[in-house]
TIDREN-349516 format. One line per 2 residues: their letters; for each residue x negated, y, z of N, C-alpha, C. Coordinates in pm, 1 decimal. Layout:
N
a = X Y Z X Y Z X Y Z  ...
END
This chain:
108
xx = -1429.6 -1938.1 4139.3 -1567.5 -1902.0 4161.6 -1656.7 -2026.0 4145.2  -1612.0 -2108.9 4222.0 -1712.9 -2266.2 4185.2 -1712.5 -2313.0 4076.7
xx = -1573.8 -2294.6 3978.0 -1613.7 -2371.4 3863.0 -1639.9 -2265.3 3783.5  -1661.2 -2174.8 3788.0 -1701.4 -2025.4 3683.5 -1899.4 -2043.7 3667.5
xx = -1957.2 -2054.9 3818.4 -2061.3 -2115.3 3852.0 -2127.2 -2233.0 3768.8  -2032.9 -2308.8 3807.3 -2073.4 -2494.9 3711.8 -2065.0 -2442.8 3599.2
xx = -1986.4 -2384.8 3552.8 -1934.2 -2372.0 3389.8 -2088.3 -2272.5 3374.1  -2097.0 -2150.3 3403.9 -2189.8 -2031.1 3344.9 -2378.5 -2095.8 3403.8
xx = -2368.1 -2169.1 3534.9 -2525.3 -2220.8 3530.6 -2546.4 -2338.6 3499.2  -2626.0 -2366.4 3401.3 -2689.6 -2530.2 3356.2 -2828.4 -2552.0 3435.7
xx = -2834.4 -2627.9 3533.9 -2974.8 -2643.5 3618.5 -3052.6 -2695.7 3538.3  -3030.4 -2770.5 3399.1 -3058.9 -2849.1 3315.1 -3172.2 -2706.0 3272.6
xx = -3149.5 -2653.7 3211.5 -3173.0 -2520.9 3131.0 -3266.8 -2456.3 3214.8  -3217.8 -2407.6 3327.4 -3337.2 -2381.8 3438.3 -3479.0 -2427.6 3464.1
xx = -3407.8 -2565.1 3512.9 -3561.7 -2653.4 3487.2 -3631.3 -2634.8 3427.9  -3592.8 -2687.9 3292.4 -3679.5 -2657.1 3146.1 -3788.8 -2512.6 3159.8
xx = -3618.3 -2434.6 3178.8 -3760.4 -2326.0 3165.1 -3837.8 -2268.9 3269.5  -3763.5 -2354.4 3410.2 -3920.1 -2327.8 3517.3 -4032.7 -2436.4 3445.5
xx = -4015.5 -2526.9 3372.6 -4139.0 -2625.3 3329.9 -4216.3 -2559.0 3248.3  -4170.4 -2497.2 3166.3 -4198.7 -2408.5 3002.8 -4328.3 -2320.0 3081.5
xx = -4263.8 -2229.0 3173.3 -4309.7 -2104.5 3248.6 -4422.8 -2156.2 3320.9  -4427.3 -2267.4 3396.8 -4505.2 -2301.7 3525.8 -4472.9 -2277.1 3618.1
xx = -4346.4 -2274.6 3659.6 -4261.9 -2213.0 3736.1 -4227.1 -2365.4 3836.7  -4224.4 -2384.7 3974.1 -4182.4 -2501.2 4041.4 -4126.8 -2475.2 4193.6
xx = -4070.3 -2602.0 4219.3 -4038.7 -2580.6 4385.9 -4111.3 -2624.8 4443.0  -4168.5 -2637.0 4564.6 -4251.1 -2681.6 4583.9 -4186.8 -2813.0 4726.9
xx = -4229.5 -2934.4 4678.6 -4223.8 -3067.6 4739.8 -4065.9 -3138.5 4638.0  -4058.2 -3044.2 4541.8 -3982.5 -3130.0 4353.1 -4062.1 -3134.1 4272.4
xx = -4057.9 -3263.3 4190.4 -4151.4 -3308.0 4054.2 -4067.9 -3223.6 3956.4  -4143.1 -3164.6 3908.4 -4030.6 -3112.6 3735.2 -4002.6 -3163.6 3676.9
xx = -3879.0 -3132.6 3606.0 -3786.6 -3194.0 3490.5 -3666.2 -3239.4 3588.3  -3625.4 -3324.4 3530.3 -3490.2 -3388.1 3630.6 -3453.0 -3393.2 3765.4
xx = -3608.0 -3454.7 3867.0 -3542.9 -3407.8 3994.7 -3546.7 -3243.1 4030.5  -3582.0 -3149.4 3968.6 -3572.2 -3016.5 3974.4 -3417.9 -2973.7 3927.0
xx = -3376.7 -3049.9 3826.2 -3254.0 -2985.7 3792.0 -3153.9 -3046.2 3886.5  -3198.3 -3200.2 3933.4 -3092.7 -3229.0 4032.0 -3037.1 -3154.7 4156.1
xx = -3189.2 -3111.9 4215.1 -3228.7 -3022.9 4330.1 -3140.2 -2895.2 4306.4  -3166.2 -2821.9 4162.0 -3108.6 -2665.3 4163.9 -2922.9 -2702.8 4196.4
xx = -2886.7 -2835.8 4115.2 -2703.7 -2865.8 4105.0 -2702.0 -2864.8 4249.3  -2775.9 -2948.3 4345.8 -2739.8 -3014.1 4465.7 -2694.0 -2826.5 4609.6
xx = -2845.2 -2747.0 4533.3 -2862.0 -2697.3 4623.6 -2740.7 -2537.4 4583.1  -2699.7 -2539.5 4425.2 -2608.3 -2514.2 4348.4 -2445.7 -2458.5 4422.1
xx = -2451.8 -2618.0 4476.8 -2276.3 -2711.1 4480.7 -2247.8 -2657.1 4634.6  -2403.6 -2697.5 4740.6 -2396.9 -2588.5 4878.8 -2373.0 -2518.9 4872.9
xx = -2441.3 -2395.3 4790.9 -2433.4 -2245.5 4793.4 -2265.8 -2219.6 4789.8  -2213.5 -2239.3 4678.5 -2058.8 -2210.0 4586.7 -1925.5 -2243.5 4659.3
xx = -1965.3 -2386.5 4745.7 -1845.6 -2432.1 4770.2 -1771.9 -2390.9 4909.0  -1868.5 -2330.0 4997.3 -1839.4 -2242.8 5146.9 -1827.7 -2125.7 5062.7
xx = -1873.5 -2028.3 4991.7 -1867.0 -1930.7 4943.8 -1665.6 -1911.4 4865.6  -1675.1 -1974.6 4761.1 -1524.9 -2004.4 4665.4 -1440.4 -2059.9 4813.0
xx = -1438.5 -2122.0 4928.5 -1349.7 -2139.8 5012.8 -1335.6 -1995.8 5083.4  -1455.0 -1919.6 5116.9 -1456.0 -1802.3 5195.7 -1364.2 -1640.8 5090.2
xx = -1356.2 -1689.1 4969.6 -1320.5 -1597.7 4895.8 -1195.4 -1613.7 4877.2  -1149.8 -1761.0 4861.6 -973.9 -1820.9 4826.5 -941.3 -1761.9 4997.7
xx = -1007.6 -1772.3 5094.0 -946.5 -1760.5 5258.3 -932.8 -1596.3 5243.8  -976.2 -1436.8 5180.5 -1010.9 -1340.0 5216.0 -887.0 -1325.1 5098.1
xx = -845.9 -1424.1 4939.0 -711.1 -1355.8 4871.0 -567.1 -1404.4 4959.2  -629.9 -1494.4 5002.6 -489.9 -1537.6 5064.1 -465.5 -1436.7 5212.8
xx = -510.0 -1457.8 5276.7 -503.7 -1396.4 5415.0 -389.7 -1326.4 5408.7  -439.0 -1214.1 5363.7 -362.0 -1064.6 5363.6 -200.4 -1136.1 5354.9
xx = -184.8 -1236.9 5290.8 -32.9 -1272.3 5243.4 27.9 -1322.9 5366.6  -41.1 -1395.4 5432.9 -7.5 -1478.2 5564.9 14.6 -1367.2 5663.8
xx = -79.2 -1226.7 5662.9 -76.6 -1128.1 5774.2 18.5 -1067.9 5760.9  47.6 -1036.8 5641.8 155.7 -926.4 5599.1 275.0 -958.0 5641.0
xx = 306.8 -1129.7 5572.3 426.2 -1197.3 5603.5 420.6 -1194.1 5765.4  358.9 -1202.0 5860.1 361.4 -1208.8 6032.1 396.8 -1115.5 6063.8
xx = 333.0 -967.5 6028.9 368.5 -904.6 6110.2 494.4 -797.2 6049.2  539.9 -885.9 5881.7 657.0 -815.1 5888.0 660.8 -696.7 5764.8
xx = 536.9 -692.7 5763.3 485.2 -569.9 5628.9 559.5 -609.4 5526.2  483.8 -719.7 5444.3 574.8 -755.3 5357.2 530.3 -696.1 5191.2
xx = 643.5 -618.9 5125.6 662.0 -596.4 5004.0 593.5 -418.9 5011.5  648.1 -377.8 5178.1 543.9 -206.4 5181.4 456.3 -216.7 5146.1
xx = 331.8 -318.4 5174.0 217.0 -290.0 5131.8 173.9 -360.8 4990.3  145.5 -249.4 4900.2 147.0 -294.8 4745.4 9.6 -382.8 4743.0
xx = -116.2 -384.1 4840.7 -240.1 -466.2 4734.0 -229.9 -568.2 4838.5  -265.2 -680.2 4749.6 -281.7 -855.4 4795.1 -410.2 -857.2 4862.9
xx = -471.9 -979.5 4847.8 -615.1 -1000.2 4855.9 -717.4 -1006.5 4751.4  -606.4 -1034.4 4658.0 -699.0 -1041.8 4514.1 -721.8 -902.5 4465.6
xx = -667.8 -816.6 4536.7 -688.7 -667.5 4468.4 -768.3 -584.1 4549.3  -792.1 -656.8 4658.9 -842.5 -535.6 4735.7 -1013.1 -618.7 4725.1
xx = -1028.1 -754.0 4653.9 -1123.2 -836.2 4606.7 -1185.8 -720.8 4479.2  -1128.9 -746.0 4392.4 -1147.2 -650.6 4283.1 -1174.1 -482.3 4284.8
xx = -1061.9 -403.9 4408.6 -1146.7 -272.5 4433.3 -1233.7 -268.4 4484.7  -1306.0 -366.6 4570.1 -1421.1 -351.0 4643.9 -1537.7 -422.6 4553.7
xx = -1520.8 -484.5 4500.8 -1577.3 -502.7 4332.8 -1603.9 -411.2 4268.2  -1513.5 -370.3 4209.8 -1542.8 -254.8 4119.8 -1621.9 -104.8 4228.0
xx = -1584.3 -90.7 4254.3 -1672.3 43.0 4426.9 -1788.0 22.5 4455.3  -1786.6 -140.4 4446.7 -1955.3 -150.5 4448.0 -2058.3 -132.7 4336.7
xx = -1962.5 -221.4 4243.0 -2059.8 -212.7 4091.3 -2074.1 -50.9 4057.2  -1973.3 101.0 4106.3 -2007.9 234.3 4083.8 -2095.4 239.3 4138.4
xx = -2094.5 216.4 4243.4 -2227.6 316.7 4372.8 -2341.6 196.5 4299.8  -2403.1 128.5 4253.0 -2488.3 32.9 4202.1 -2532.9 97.0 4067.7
xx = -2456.1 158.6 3981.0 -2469.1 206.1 3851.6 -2524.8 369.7 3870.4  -2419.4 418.2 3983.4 -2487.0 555.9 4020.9 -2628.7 594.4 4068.1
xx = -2652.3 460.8 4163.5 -2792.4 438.1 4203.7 -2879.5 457.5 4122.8  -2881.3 362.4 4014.9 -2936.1 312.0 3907.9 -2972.9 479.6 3776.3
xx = -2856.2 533.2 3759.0 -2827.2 668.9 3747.0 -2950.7 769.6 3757.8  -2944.2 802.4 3911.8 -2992.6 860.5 3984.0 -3178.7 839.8 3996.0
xx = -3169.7 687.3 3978.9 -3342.8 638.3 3965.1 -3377.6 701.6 3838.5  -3348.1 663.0 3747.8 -3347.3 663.7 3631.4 -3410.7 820.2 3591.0
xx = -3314.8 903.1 3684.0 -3373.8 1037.1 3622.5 -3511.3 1109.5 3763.9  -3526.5 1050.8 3836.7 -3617.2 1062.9 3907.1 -3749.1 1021.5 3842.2
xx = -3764.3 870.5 3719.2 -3873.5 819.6 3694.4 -3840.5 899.7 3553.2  -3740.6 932.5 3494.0 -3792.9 994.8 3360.8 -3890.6 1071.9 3327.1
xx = -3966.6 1138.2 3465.5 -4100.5 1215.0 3411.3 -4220.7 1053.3 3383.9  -4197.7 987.5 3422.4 -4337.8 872.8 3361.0 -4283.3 818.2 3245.4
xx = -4208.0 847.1 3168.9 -4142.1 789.7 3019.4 -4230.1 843.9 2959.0  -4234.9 933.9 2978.7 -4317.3 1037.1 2861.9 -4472.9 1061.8 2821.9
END
């Protein structure tokens, strides 16, 4: 998750185009200390987050193994990561769905 983050956001890029836009933070100069600011405030966000997510795949393995479960129970942490992933992104699309044909009378 943290390095998917580093890798997919460039604060570099951001900046720019909060500068382009007129877009700012307010008590950062634009350009560089803005992009430093977005990495800094970036690297906070990701790195309690990617520890809280590696702690929620692992768990289940440590619980299972304690109390003995074991190999009965077929999903890990990484799967029950991913069905509750995917469950959300439905009910989000259905939503979306559902708006969609409520505003289709102002399309027209």
């Amino acid at each position: 998750c943290y390095f998917y983050v580093s890798i997919t956001f460039n604060p570099v890029d951001v900046a720019d185009n909060m500068k382009k836009f007129g877009g700012f933070i307010p008590g950062i100069r634009a350009g560089r200390p803005t992009a430093e600011y977005l990495d800094y405030v970036l690297t906070r966000l990701t790195a309690p987050g990617s520890l809280y997510l590696g702690l929620i795949a692992v768990l289940p393995v440590f619980a299972f193994g304690y109390l003995g479960v074991g190999a009965d129970f077929i999903f890990g942490g990484t799967s029950l990561l991913i069905i509750v992933g995917v469950g959300l992104d439905t009910v989000k699309q259905i939503e979306a769905q559902l708006q969609q044909r409520n505003y289709e009378g102002f399309l027209r």
